[in-house]
N, C-alpha and C positions, 0 to 999 in steps of 0.2 A: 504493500500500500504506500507505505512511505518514497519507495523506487516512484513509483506511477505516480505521487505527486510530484516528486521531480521534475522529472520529462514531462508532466504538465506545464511547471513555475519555468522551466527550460523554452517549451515552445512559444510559452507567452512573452518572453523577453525578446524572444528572433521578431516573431510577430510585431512587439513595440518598435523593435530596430527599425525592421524594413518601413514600417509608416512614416518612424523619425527622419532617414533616407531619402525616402519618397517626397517627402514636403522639401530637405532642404535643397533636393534637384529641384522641384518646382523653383522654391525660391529664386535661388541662383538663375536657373531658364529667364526667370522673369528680369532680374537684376542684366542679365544678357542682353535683352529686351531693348531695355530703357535707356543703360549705359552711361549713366550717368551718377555719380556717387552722392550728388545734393538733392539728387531728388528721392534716388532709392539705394538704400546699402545693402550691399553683400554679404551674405550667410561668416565670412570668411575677414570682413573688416567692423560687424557687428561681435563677433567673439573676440576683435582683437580690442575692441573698445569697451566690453566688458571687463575683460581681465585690466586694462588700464585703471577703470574705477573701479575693480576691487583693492586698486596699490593705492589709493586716495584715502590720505587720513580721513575725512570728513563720512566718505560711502558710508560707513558702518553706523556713526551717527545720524545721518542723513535716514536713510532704512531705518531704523531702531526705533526714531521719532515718529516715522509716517505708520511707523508700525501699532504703536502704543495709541497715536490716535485714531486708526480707523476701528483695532480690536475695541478699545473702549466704547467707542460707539455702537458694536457690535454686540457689545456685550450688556450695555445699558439699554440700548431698544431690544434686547431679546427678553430681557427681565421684565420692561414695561407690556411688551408683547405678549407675554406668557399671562401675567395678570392679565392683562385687556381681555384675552381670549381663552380664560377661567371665566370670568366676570361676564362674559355677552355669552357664553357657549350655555352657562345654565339661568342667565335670564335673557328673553327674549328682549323685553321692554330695554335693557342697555344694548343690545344688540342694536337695535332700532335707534336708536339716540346714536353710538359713536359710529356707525355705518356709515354716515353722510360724510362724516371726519375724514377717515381710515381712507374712502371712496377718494378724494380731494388728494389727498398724502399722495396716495398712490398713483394718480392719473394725472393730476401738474408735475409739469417738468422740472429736473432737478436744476437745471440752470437757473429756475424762478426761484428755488428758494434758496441755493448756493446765493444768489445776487441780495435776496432780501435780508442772508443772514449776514452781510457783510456789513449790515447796516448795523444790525445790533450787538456785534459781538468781534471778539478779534480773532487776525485770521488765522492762529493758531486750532480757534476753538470751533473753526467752521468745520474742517471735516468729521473733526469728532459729533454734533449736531447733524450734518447730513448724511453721515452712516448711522445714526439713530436713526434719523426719520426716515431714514430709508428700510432698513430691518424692521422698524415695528408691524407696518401693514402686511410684510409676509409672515412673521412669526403669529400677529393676531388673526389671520385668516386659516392658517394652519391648524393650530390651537384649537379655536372655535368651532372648526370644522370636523377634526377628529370627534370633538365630545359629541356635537349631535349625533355623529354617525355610530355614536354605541346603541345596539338594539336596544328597542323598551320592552321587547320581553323577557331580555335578559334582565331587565334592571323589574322588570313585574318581581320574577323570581327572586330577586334579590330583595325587594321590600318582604315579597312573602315570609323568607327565612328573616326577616328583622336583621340583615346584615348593619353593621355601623357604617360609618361614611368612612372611617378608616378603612373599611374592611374592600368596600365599594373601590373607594380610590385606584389598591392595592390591587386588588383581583382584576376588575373593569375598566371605570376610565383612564387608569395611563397604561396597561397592553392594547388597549383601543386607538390612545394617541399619541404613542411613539412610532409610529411610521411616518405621520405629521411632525412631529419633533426635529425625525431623522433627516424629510423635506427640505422643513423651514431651515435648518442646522446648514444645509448646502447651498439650497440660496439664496438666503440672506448673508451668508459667508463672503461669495461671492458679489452679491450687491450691495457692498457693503466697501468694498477693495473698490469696485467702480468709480461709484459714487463718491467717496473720498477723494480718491484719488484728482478724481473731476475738481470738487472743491480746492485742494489744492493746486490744481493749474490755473483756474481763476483766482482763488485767495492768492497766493502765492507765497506763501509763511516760511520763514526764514527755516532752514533744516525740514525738507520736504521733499519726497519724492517728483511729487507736481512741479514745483518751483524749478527742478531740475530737467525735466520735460518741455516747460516751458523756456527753459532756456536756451536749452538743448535745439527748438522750432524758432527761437528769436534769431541764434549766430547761426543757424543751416548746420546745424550739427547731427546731420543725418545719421550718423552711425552712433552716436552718445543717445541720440535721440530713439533708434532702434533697442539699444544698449538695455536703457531708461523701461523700456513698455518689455523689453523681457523680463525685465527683472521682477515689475508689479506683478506676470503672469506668474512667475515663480512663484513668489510671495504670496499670490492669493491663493493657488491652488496648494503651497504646503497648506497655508492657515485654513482653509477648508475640509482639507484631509485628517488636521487635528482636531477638529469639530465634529468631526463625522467620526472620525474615531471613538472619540471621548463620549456622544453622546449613544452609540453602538454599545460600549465597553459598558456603558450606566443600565442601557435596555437589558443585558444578559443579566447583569446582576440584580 
């Protein structure tokens, strides 16, 4: 058994190669294309401008900062989120009230509230604010949505046996709504690194990944600027994979 997962874990890795491969021949094809370094960089002058800001005192600061602010915000609209959609999943009547809210959140553009919050706040504390307000409407729909969807005759039988709400919780509604949990945990992770990120190129706060994207698109630093949008991809899909992890790890146990 353990041989045959192997040569499972073994085929899957050849399989990643060849896609990894695949795309940066496309890449490259297209860099062929264009031929021009200011407008598109190369699979090959994008790695080399990588490794130059990883040799930069500031990189590691720079990352560290844009990191602590998007997770926070991640981490604070998922808390508000979770309450929200506790609170509207077993009353209807709140449901109805912040629906119109949540609805609004969700469907203005984040450029609209990135602009309005620069009005009220600094621009340190914008992405942390707009990876909030962007996590809560997925986490509260999530949330909300798993509880209705636990059967009522499963909850019939459970009033019958006079179960506690403890007991309810435990048994019922959260094997009901970790798969929702599991959902919102990915992409809110993900919209989360976006929409920060976003903030930060319009905010443009000193020690920022943003600010260095944008600067990177100011002097035609097309391969820093390349460099710059790997790196977020990196970075959000680890911080997504430890969220999915962690909240996976919480559902077995």
């Amino acid at each position: 058994e353990t041989f045959i997962m192997k040569i499972s874990d073994i085929n899957k890795i050849i399989k990643n190669l060849i896609v990894l491969v695949f795309w940066l021949a496309v890449w490259q094809i297209i860099y062929m294309i264009i031929g021009r370094d200011i407008l598109f960089a190369s699979p090959a002058s994008t790695l080399k401008a990588l490794a130059e800001l990883c040799l930069e005192s500031m990189f590691y600061k720079t990352i560290t900062i844009s990191f602590l602010r998007i997770a926070s915000g991640f981490f604070i609209g998922s808390a508000v989120g979770i309450l929200l959609g506790i609170a509207t999943g077993f009353s209807r009547t709140l449901y109805m009230l912040f629906k119109p809210v949540i609805s609004i959140i969700r469907s203005a553009p984040v450029a609209s509230f990135i602009i309005l919050a620069l009005a009220w706040m600094k621009t340190g504390e914008v992405p942390v604010f707009i990876s909030f307000l962007t996590v809560v409407p997925i986490v509260w729909s999530n949330i909300s949505e798993g509880i209705a969807s636990v059967d009522f005759k499963i909850l019939e039988m459970a009033h019958m046996y006079e179960y506690t709400f403890t007991v309810k919780l435990k048994k019922i509604y959260i094997p009901a709504v970790m798969p929702y949990i599991k959902s919102a945990a990915a992409t809110g992770a993900g919209f989360a690194w976006k929409s920060g990120v976003a903030a930060e190129v319009i905010g443009t706060p000193r020690y920022s990944v943003g600010s260095r994207l944008y600067e990177s698109k100011i002097y035609l630093e097309t391969p820093q600027l390349f460099a710059w949008t790997a790196i977020v991809i990196i970075l959000s899909v680890l911080f997504e994979k430890v969220i999915v992890y962690a909240v996976r790890s919480k559902a077995k146990r």
